[in-house]
C-alpha positions, -999 to 999 in steps of 0.1 A, spaced: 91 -331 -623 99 -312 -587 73 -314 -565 72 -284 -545 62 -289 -507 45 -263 -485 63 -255 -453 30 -252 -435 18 -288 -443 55 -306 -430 66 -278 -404 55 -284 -363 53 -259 -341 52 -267 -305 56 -237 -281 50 -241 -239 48 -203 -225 48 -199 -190 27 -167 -179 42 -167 -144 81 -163 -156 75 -148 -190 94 -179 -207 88 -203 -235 103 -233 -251 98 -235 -287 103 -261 -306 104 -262 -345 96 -297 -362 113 -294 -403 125 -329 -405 95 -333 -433 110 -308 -452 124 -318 -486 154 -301 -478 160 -320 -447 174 -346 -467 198 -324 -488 206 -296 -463 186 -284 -435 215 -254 -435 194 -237 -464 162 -233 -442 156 -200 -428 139 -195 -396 135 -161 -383 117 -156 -353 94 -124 -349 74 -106 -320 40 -120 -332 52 -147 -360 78 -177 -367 83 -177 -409 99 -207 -423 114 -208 -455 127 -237 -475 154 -235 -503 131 -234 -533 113 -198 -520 85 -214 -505 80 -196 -470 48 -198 -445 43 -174 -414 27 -186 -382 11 -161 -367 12 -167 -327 -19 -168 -309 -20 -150 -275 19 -144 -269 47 -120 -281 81 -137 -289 113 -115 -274 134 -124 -304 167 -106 -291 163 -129 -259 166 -161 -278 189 -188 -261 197 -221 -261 197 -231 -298 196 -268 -306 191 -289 -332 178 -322 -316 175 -355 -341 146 -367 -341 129 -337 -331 145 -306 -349 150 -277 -335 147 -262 -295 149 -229 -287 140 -212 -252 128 -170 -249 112 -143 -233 77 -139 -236 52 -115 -232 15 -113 -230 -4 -97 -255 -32 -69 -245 -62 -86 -227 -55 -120 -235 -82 -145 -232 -75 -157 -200 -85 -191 -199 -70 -203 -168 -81 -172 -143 -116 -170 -129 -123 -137 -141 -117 -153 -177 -145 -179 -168 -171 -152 -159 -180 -139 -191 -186 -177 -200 -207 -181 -165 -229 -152 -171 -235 -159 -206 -248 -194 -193 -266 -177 -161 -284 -157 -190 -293 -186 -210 -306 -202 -181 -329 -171 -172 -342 -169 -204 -360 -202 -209 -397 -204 -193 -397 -243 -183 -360 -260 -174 -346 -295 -180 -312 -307 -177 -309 -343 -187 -281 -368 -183 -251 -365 -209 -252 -399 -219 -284 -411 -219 -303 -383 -220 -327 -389 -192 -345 -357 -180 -331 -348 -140 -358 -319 -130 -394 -321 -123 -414 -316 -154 -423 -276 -163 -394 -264 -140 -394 -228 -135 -359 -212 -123 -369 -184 -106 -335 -174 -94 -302 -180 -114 -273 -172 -97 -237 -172 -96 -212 -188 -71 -180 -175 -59 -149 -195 -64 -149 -232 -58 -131 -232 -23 -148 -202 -10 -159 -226 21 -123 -237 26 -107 -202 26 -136 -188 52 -114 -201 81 -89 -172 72 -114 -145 75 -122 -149 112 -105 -158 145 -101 -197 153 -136 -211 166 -159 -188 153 -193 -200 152 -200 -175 123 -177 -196 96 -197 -234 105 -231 -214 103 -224 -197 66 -207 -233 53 -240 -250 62 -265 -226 51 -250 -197 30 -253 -204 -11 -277 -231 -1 -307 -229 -32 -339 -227 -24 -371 -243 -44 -366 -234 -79 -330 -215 -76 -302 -225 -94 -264 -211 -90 -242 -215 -109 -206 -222 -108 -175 -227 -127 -175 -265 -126 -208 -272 -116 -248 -263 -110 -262 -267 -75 -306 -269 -72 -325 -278 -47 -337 -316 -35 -369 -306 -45 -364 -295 -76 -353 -335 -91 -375 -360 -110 -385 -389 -83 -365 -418 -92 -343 -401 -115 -309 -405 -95 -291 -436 -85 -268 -442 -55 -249 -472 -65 -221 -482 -52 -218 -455 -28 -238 -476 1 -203 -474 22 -206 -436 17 -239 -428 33 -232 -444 67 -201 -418 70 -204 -383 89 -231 -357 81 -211 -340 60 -196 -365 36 -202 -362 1 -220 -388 -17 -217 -394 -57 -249 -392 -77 -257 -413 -105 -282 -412 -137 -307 -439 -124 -310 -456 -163 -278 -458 -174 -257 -451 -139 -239 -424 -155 -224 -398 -128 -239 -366 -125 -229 -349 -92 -225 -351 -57 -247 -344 -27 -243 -347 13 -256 -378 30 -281 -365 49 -294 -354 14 -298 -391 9 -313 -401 38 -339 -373 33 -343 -384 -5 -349 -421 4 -373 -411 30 -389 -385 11 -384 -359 37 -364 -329 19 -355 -302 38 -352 -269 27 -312 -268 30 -305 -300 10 -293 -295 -26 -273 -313 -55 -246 -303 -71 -246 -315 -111 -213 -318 -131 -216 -296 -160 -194 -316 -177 -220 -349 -170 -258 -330 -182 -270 -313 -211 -300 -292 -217 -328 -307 -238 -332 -278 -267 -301 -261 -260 -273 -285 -270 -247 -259 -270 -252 -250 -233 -221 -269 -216 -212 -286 -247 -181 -273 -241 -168 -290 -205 -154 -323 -208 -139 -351 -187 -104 -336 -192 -114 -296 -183 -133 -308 -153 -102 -329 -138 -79 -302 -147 -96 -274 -131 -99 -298 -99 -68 -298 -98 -58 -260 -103 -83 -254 -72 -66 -280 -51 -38 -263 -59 -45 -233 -43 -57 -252 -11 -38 -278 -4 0 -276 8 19 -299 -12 7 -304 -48 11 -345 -51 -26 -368 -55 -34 -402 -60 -62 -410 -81 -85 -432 -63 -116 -452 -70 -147 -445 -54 -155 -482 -54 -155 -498 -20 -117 -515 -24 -105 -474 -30 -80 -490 -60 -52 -465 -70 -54 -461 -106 -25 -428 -108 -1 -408 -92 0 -367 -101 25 -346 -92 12 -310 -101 39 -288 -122 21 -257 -130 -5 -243 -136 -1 -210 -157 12 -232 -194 -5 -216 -228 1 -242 -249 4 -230 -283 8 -259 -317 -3 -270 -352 18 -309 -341 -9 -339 -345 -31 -341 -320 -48 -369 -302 -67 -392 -321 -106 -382 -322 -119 -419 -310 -112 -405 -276 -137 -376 -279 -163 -401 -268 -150 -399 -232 -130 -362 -230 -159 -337 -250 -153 -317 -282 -113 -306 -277 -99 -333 -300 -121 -327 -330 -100 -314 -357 -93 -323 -393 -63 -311 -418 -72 -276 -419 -65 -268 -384 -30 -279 -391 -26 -246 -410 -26 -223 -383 -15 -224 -343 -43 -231 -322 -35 -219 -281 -50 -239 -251 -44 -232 -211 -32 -264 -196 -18 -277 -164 14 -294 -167 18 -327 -145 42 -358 -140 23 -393 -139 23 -426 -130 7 -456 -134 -4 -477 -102 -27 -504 -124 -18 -538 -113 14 -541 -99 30 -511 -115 45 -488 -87 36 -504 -65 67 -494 -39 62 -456 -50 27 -460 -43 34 -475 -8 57 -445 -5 31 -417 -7 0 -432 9 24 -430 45 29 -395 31 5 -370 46 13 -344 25 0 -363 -7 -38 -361 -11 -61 -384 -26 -90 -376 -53 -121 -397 -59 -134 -407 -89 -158 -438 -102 -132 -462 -114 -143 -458 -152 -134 -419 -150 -104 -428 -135 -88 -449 -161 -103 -422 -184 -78 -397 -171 -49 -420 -173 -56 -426 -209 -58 -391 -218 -26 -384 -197 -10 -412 -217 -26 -400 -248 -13 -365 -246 23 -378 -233 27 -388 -269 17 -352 -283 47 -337 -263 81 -338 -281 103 -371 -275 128 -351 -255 101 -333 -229 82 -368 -223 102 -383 -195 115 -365 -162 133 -380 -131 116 -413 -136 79 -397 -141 60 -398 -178 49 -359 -183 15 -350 -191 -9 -319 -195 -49 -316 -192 -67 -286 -210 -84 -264 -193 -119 -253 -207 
């Protein structure tokens, strides 16, 4: 007896659309297909403005709808079939109506001031460490103020708004969006209260001993004092005014939202992960910093190099039903890797950031390492050492999602992080 197989259930989709040139690169994965072992000739592909349809010899057809894009099927170029993959195909792209802009700002505000109005709503406030679930406020917290920040380098792009040497621009960085007793703003990333506001004894500063003797203004990482869990960061003089008990009114935290929950509200942040918080760091720095190349640093005394980034782009939808990474990793990235067989029926979209990647554990690199730390254009960003290797397991992880041919370029593994 013939035993009929679905398209849907052997074909892959994998498409990369770039916002910023209107381009993608599709590729079409049918080497599961029955007829791939007779002749792949009698497949029909036909590629439309808001579908791909497959069809196999024996009538059996599926149609992927495409989430988010338009295909410019009259633009199609560079047709390939590539063994071992199946087959390439690069075109036009456009946008459809008010997509939902996950990588923009303005796309995060509707998710900042549904959170703000959560937030608002509750009488008493908690928020509690991720992992152990130890509570962080004062018991009975009252937010009188929620609030919402402005971008995340607001401070750094302040310079440009007034002549060199102002006193105005130092003034607003040290006091302006500073909360006050009982205020909370909010941010895309993460929540900032006031000193006063925490549970005595609820935050640990391990490890970061080197970090408080620095200038005023360094930032110092925060942990959960039971299970030494991060949480945030604060300034050193925060710390010297915690461990003397003398807050002053200008001091605050700032709490990861990707490292607390709120007790009787699990779905409040649920969403931020590990991955999302890394990748949006690194679509802010991109707008900052000159040249778009980072080393990924411990925050341990030593300062061990765990990776090196090389930032593509930022502005990739990337749109597939291929296998994705294996759901054991959830545990350290959040919720984006949960899926099971039916997802694999339709396209599901995500904004990433496209990177290149390498190694620098033990003696890998080392020479290329060497190379960028005399390099003043490369930046460095600090992480605990167990987030680091975190990150350079999902980069390898998702390194094996892309296509064989797409993994590999001018010596550097390629990579992508999701965006929330």
């Amino acid at each position: 007896m013939t035993h009929n197989t679905c398209p849907e259930s052997v074909c892959g989709i994998f498409i990369e659309a770039r916002e910023s040139i209107h381009a993608s690169h599709v590729v079409i994965d049918m080497q599961n297909l029955q007829d791939w072992e007779r002749d792949i000739s009698k497949v029909k592909v036909i590629v439309e403005t808001s579908s791909i349809k497959v069809t196999s010899s024996d009538g059996l057809s599926v149609i992927f709808p495409l989430p988010d894009i338009r295909l410019v099927p009259q633009s199609c170029h560079s047709l390939q079939w590539m063994a071992g993959e199946g087959l390439h195909m690069r075109l036009e792209t456009q946008y459809k109506a008010n997509p939902p802009d996950g990588v923009s700002f303005a796309g995060e505000s509707l998710n900042l001031r549904e959170e703000i109005e959560l937030l608002s709503s509750q009488k008493y406030c908690q928020f509690a460490c991720k992992v152990c679930g130890a509570n962080i406020l004062r018991a009975n917290s009252h937010l009188k103020r929620v609030l919402q920040l402005p971008s995340e380098n607001w401070q750094d792009v302040l310079d440009d708004w007034y002549c060199h040497g102002n006193t105005t621009v130092e003034k607003m960085k040290k006091t302006c969006l500073i909360p006050k007793e009982n205020d909370c703003f909010v941010g895309n990333l993460y929540i900032s209260i006031g000193v006063t506001s925490l549970l005595d004894d609820s935050l640990d500063f391990a490890d970061s001993s080197c970090h408080i003797q620095t200038s005023k203004d360094s930032n110092v990482v925060i942990k959960c004092a039971k299970c030494h869990a991060q949480l945030g960061e604060t300034s050193a003089a925060a710390i010297r005014e915690w461990q003397h008990k003398s807050f002053h009114p200008n001091e605050c935290v700032k709490l990861y939202k990707h490292c607390i929950t709120v007790p009787g509200n699990c779905e409040l942040f649920k969403s931020y992960s590990l991955e999302s918080y890394f990748a949006h760091t690194l679509k802010i720095r991109s707008l900052i910093d000159t040249g778009f190349r980072y080393i990924v640093q411990s925050e341990s005394g030593n300062q061990t190099a765990v990776a090196l980034i090389w930032l593509m782009n930022t502005d990739t939808k990337l749109i597939t039903n291929m296998a994705t990474p294996n759901t054991a990793l959830h545990q350290f990235v959040g919720p984006h890797y949960q899926f099971d067989d039916s997802h694999q029926q339709s396209l599901m979209s995500y904004s990433i950031v496209k990177i290149l990647f390498q190694s620098c554990i033990g003696k890998q690199n080392k020479g290329l390492l060497a190379e960028w730390l005399k390099d003043s254009a490369v930046q460095s960003i600090m992480l605990p050492y167990e987030h680091c290797l975190q990150i350079l397991l999902l980069l390898f992880t998702n390194n094996n999602h892309l296509p064989k041919s797409q993994r590999t370029n001018s010596h550097f593994k390629v990579s992508y992080l999701r965006l929330k």
